[in-house]
C-alpha positions in Angstrom: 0.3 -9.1 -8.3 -2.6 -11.1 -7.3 -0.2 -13.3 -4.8 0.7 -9.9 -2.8 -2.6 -8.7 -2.9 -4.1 -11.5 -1.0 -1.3 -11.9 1.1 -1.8 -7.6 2.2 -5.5 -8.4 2.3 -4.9 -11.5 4.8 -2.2 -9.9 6.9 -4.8 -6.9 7.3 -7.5 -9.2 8.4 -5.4 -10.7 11.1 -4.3 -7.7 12.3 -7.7 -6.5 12.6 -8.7 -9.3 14.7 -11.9 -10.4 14.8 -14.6 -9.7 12.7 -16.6 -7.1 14.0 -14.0 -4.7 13.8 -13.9 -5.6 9.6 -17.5 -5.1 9.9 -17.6 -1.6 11.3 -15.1 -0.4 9.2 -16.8 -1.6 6.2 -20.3 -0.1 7.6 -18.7 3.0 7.8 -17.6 3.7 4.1 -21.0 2.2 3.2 -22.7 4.9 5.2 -20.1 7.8 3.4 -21.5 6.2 -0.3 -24.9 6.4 0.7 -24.7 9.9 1.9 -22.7 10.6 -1.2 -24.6 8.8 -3.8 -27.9 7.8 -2.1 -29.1 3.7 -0.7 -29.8 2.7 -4.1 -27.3 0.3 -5.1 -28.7 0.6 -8.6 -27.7 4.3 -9.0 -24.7 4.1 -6.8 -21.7 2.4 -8.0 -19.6 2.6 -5.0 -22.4 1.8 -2.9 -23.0 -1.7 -5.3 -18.9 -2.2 -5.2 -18.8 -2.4 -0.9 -21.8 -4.3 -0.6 -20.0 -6.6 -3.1 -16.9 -6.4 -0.9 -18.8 -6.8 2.8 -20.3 -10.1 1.1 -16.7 -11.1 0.2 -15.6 -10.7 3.7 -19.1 -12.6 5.3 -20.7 -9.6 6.3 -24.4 -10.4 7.1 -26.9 -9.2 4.9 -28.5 -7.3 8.2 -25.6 -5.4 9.1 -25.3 -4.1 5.0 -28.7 -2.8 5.4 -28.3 -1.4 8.8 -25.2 0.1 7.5 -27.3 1.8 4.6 -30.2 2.7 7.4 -27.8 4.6 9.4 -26.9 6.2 6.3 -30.8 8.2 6.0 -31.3 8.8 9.2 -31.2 12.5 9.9 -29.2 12.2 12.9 -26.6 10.0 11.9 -23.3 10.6 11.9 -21.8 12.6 9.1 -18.5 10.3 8.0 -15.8 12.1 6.1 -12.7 10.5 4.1 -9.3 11.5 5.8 -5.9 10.6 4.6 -2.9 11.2 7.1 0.6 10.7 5.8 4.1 10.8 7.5 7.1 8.8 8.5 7.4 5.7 10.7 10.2 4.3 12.5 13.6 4.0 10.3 12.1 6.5 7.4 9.4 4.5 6.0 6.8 6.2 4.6 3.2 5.8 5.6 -0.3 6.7 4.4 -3.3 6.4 6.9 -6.5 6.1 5.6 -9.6 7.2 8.2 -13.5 7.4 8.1 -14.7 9.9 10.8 -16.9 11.8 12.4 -14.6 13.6 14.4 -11.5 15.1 12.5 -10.2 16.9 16.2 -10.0 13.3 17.7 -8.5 11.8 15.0 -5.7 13.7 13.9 -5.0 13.5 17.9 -4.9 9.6 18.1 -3.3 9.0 14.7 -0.3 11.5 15.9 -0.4 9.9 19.4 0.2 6.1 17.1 2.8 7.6 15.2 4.8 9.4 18.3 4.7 6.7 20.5 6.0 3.8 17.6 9.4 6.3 16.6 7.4 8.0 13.7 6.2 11.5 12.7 3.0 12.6 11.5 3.7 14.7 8.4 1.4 17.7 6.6 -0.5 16.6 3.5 1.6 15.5 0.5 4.4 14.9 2.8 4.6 11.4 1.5 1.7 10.4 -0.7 3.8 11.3 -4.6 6.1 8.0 -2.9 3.2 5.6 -3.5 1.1 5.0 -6.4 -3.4 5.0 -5.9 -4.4 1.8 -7.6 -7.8 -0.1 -8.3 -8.3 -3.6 -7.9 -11.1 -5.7 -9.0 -11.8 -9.7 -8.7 -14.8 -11.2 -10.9 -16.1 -14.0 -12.6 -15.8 -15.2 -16.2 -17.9 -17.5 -17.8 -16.0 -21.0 -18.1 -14.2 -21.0 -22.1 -13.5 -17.2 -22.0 -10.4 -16.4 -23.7 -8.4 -14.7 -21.7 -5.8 -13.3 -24.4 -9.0 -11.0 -25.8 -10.4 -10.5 -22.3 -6.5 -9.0 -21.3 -6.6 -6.9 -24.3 -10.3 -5.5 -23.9 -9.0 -4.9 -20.2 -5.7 -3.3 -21.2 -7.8 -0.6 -23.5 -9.7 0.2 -19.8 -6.4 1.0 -18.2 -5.4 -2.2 -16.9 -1.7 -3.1 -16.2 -1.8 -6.0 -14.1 -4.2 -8.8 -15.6 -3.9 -11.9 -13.3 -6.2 -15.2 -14.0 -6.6 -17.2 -10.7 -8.6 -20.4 -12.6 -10.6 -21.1 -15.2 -13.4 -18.3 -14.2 -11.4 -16.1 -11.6 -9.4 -12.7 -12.7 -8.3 -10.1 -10.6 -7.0 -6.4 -11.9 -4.9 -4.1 -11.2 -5.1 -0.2 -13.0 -4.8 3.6 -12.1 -7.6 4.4 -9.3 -8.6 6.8 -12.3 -10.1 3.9 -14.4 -12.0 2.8 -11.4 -14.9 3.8 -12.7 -14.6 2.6 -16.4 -13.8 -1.2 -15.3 -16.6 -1.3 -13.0 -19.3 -0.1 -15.8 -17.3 -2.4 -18.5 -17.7 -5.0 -16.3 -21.3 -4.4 -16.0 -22.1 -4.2 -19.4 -20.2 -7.7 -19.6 -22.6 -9.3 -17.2 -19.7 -10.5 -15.1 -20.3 -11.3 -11.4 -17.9 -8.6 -9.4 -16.7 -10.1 -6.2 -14.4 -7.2 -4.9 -13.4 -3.5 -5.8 -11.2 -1.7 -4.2 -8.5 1.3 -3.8 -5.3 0.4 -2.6 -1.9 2.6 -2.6 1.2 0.8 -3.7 5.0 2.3 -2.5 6.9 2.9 -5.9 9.5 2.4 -3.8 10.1 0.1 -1.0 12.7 -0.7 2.2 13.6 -4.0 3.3 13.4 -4.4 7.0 14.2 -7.3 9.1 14.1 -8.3 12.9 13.5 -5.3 15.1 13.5 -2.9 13.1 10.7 -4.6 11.3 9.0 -5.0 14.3 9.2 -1.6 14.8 7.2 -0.4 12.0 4.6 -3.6 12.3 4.1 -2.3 16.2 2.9 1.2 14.2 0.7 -0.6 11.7 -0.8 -2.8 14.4 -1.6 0.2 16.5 -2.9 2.4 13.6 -5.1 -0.6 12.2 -6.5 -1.1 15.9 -7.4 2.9 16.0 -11.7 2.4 14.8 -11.3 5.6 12.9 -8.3 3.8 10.3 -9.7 2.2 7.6 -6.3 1.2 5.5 -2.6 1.4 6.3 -0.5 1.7 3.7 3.5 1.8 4.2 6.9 1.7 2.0 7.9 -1.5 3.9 8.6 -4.7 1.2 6.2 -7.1 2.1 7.4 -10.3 3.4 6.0 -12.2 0.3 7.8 -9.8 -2.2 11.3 -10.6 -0.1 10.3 -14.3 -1.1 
């Protein structure tokens, strides 16, 4: 798990090509916490969890708390979580992900992406019982832990994929239901989180190669371009899984 997670976590960086675009789109889901939850980190877990991640991706302190700012202001812009779903080129399934302000504009571009790459943009539902919404967390261990009690306290959280990168390193995998269980276990356990995330994972995947893989990375490349797309998720095999 852990070696396909970092290699869908670099491929998305790269796409995204530079960082100020990671930064925005990270701004933006740290504005929808606050306005959920409120600015302080304390009291708000998702709000604690993306600072933790926009520190993971070298996001300066400044643009956190400008994010958070924005956030209060009483004419700021009033985010809203959108998933789109529907098929690329060659019948693989995709899930979009958005944060925007504008639903109208949107739904309009993300349609525009999919009709342009050979795909169609589907109604709600359409595709999203083909992929499975997962949590994954990276933290810190104290050096000595024993990780055969530390796998089985994890395991009674909901944990299914228990992956130790070194001697204080662990990332998990579980149902996006135990999200918020992990996060206060981990808490209680004093253990540094670096990253916490959602991710969607195809049940099922397709194996592509040359153009027809091209194909469907064109429609990922122009969706993950699109400011208002925050993830893209697809039933595509990952070129480390075909390794």
């Amino acid at each position: 798990m852990g070696r396909a997670f970092e290699y869908r976590k670099a491929r998305k960086l790269k796409r995204w090509g530079h960082m100020a675009r990671v930064f925005t789109k990270i701004g933006k889901e740290i504005e929808i916490a606050v306005k959920s939850a409120g600015p302080d980190p304390s009291a708000n877990t998702r709000l604690r969890i993306l600072i933790q991640n926009a520190k993971a991706e070298n996001m300066p302190k400044e643009n956190i708390e400008r994010a958070i700012k924005r956030a209060t202001e009483k004419d700021s812009a009033d985010y809203k979580e959108v998933i789109y779903e529907g098929y690329g080129p060659h019948g693989i399934a995709v899930m979009v992900e958005t944060a925007t302000d504008n639903t109208n504009r949107t739904v309009a571009n993300v349609r525009m992406h999919f009709s342009r790459c050979g795909g169609t943009l589907g109604n709600s539902g359409s595709v999203a019982f083909l992929f499975e919404h997962k949590c994954v967390f990276k933290f810190h261990v104290p050096a000595g832990t024993d990780f055969e009690e530390l796998e089985l306290s994890m395991i009674d959280l909901g944990v299914d994929e228990f992956a130790p990168e070194d001697e204080t390193t662990v990332t998990v995998e579980a149902p996006y239901e135990s999200f918020g269980a992990i996060q206060k276990w981990l808490d209680d356990q004093n253990y540094e989180i670096v990253s916490g995330e959602s991710i969607r994972i195809a049940t099922d995947t397709k194996e592509l190669h040359g153009e027809e893989r091209e194909a469907v990375e064109k429609l990922i490349e122009r969706l993950e371009e699109d400011d208002d797309v925050v993830n893209v998720y697809t039933a595509m095999k990952d070129e480390a899984e075909e390794e």
